[in-house]
VOGU-3710 file (C-alpha; in Angstrom, 3 decimals, decimal comma):
1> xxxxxxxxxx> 6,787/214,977/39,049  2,651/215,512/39,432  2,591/216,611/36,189  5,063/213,871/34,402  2,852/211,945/31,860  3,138/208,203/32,570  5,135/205,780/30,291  2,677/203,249/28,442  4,139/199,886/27,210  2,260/197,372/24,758
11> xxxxxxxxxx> 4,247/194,730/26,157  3,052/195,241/29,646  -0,054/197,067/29,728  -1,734/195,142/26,959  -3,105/192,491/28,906  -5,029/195,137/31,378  -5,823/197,606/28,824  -7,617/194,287/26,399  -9,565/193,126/29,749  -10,911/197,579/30,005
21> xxxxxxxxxx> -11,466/197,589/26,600  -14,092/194,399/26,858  -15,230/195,872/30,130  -16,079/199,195/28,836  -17,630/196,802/25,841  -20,347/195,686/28,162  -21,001/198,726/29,728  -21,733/200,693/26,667  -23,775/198,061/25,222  -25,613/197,871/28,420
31> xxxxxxxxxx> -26,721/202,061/27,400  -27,649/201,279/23,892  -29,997/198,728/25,146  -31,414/200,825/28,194  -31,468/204,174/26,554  -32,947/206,101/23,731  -30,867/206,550/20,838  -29,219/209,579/20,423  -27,329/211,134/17,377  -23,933/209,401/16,110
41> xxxxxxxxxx> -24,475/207,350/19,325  -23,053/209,884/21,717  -25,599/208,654/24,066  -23,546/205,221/24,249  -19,959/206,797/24,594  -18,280/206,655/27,785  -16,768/210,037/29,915  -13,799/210,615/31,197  -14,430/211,162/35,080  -12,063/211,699/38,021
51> xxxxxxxxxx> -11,884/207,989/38,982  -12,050/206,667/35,524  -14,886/206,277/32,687  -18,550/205,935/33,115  -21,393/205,685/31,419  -24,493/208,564/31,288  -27,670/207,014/34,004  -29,728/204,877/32,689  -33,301/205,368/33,839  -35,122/201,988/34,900
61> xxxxxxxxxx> -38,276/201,334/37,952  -38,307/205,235/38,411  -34,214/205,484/39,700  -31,139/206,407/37,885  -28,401/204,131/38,130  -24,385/204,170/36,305  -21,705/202,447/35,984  -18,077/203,086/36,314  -14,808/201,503/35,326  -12,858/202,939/38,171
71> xxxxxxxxxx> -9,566/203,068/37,362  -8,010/203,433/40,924  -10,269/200,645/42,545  -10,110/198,683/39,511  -13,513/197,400/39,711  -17,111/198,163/37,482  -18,411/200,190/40,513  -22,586/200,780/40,306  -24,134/204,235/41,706  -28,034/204,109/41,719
81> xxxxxxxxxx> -29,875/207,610/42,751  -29,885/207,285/46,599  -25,701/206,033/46,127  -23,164/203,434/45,889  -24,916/199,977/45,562  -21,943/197,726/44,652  -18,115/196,941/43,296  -17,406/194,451/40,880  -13,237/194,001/40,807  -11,925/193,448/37,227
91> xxxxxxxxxx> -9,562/191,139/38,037  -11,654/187,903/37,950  -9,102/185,937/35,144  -11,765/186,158/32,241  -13,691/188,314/30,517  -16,568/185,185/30,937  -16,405/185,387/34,819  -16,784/189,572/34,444  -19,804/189,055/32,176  -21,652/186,792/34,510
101> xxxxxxxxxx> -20,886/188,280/37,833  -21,795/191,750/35,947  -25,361/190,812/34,713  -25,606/188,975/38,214  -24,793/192,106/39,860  -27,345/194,119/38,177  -30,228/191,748/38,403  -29,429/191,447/42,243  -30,282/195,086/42,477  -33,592/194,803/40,400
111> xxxxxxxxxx> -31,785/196,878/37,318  -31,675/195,306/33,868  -28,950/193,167/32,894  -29,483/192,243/29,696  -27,158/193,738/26,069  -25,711/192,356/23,015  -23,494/189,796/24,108  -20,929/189,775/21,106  -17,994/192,671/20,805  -17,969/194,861/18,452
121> xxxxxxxxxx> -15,212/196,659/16,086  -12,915/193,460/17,071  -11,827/190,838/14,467  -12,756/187,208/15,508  -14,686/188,148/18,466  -15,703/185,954/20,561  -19,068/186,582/22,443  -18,555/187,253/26,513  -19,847/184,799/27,873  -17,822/182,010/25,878
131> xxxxxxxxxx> -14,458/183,835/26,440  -12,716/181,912/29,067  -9,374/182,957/27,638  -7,038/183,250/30,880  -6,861/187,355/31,054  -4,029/189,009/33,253  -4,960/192,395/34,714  -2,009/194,749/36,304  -2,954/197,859/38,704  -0,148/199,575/37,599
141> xxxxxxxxxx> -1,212/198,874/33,573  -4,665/200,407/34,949  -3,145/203,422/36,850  -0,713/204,195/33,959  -3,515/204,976/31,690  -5,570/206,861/34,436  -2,798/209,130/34,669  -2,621/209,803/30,891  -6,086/211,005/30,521  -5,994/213,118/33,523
151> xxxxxxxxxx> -3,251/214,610/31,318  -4,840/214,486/27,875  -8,319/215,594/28,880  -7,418/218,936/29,675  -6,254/219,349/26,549  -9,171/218,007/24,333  -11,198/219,977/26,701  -9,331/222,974/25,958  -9,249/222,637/21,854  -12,608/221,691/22,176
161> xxxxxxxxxx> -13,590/225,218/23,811  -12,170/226,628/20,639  -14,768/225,857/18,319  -18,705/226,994/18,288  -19,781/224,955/15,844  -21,165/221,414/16,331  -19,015/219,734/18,296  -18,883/216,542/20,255  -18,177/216,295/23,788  -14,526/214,514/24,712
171> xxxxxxxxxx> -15,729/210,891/25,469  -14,434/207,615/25,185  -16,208/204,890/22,649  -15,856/201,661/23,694  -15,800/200,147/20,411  -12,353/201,322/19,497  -11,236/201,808/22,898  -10,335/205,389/22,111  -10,708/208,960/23,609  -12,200/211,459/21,001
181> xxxxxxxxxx> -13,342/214,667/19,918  -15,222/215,604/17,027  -16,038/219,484/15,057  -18,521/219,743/12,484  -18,355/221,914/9,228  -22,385/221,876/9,053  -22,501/220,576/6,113  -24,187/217,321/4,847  -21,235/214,323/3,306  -21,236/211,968/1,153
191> xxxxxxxxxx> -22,403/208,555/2,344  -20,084/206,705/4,583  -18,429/203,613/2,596  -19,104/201,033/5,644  -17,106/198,259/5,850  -15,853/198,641/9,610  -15,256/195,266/10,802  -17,756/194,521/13,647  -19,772/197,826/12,895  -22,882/197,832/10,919
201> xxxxxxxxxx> -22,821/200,544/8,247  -25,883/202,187/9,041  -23,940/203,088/12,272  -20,749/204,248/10,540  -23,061/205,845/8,623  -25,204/208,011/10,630  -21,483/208,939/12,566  -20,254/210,509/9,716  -23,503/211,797/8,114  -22,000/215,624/7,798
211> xxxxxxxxxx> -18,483/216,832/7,182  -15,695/216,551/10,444  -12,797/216,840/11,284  -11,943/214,214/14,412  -9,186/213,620/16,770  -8,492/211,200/19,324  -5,978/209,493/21,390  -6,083/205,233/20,833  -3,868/203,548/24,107  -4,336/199,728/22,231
221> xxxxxxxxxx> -6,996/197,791/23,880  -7,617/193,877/22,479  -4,974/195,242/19,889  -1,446/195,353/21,588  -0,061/198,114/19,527  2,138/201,750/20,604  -0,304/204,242/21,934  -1,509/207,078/19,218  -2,938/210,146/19,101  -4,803/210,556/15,808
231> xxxxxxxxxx> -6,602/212,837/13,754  -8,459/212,927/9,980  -11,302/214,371/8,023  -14,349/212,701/6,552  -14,657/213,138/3,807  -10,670/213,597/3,100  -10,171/217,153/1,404  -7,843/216,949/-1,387  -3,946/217,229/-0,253  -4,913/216,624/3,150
241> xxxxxxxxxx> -2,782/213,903/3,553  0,524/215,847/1,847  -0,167/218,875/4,440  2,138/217,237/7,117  4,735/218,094/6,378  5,347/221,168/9,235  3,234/218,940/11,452  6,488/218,018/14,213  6,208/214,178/14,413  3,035/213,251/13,145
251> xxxxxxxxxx> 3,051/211,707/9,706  0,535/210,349/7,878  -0,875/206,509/7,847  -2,542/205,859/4,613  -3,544/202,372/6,218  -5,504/204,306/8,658  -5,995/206,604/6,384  -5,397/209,932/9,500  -2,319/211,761/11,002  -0,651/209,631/13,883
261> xxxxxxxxxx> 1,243/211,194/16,838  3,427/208,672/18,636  2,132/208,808/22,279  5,781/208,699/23,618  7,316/210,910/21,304  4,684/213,633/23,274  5,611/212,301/27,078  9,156/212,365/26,447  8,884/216,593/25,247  9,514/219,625/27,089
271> xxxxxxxxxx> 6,058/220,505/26,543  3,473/217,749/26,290  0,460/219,686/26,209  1,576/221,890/24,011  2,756/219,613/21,656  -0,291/217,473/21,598  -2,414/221,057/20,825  -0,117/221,845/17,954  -1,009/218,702/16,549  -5,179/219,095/17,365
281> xxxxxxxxxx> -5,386/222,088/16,227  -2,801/221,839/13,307  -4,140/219,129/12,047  -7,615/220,597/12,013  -6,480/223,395/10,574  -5,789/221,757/7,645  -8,843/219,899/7,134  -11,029/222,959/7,442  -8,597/225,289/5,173  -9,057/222,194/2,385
291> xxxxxxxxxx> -12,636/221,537/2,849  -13,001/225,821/3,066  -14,548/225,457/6,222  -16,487/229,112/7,512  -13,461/229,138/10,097  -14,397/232,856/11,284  -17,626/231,761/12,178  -17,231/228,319/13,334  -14,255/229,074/15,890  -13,202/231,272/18,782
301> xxxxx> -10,382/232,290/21,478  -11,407/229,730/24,686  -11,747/231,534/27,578  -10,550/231,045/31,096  -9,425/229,372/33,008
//
């Protein structure tokens, strides 16, 4: 059925979804080093678009030019001003060859080429250019996950619209491999602990520089693990994490420290999407009734479509 939401297996899809996690690496970096910096580094963060994920232009020589991991052509695909320039397929066996052949790429077309070379928000990384790790990449593994954020989006998009408050757009960061949206109380929090592996804190810090309440859907990446879809507060109200307990399926991961939603316990429902916006908007609900929140005049009824 068109609107069945595809199966996703850690088994099978991890090696694909490790080598589009690293991809998406190098394209993000490539924006932080080619663009001004813009709060919590949305500027950086990837969007969902109807072949895949790109990146926002990057101006350079007086053009605009963007990359896109294309999901159906599975290949980095670059777009300057006046159109298509060139396709880079992903499946070149390591993440090395991609780096090289994607900085040679760019500097054939006169655009700069050059980012930090070293991943970020993995353990043990291993810089790009020195990973010549043999890396298998399935179309299907890629096509799987296309279809699952054509279904998801809609959905963040939708319990997004809800909310007139500060608000992030639904994007992807490339650090955690992760889809997310963010709301915003207004109000200033308490300095961010740090710590994230691979993340300096002044990062982590500016992200969570005011109260939120986040949500997200994580598909693995470099990580083999189940798909999730998440959601928490910084800072964590008190009894957040004991107000699951009408949340259907999600429980709480004190490792993690958010609410988890198993990604196939929401494909195999009657419902998908609306089981996945019980869960947003629950969830949220919760944060923002603990933290006392100004719901009334931080949220609305989305309109149409």
């Amino acid at each position: 059925m068109a609107d069945s939401w595809p199966e996703l297996d850690p088994e099978r899809d991890n090696g694909t979804f490790a080598v589009l996690h690293l991809a998406s690496q190098m394209l993000g970096k490539l924006r932080v080093a080619h663009a001004p910096w813009a709060n919590h580094g949305w500027h950086a963060t990837l969007h969902p678009v109807a072949e895949g994920l790109a990146i926002e232009p990057i101006a350079a020589s007086g053009q605009h030019f963007t990359l896109t991991l294309d999901l159906c052509r599975h290949a980095i695909v670059l777009r300057v001003g006046d159109g298509e320039r060139d396709v880079l397929l992903l499946d070149l066996g390591t993440i090395a060859g991609l780096h090289r052949c994607l900085v040679d790429m760019l500097d054939s077309h006169g655009l700069p080429s050059k980012f930090h070379g070293k991943p970020n928000e993995i353990a043990d990384a291993v810089p790009f250019a020195d990973d010549a790790e043999p890396r298998d990449y399935r179309a299907d593994s890629a096509e799987r996950l296309h279809a699952a954020l054509e279904r998801i989006v809609p959905v963040f998009e939708r319990f997004r619209a809800g909310f007139l408050g500060k608000a992030s757009p639904v994007h992807f960061f490339w650090g955690s491999f992760d889809l997310a949206v963010t709301r915003f109380s207004g109000r200033k929090a308490p300095e961010h602990p740090g710590g994230i592996p691979g993340l300096p804190d002044r990062i982590t810090r500016e992200a969570y520089s005011h109260e939120v309440s986040s949500a997200g859907f994580w598909p693995g990446g470099v990580v083999a693990a189940p798909p999730i879809f998440y959601s928490y507060a910084y800072p964590e109200p008190a009894g957040f994490r004991d107000s699951g307990d009408d949340l259907k399926g999600a429980i709480f991961d004190a490792t993690l420290g958010e609410f988890v939603l198993d990604y196939d316990a929401v494909r195999r429902s009657a419902d998908p999407a609306g089981m996945l916006m019980e869960f947003l908007q629950s969830t949220y609900a919760a944060a923002a009734d603990l933290a006392k929140w100004d719901r009334p005049a931080l949220e609305r009824e989305p309109v149409a479509p």
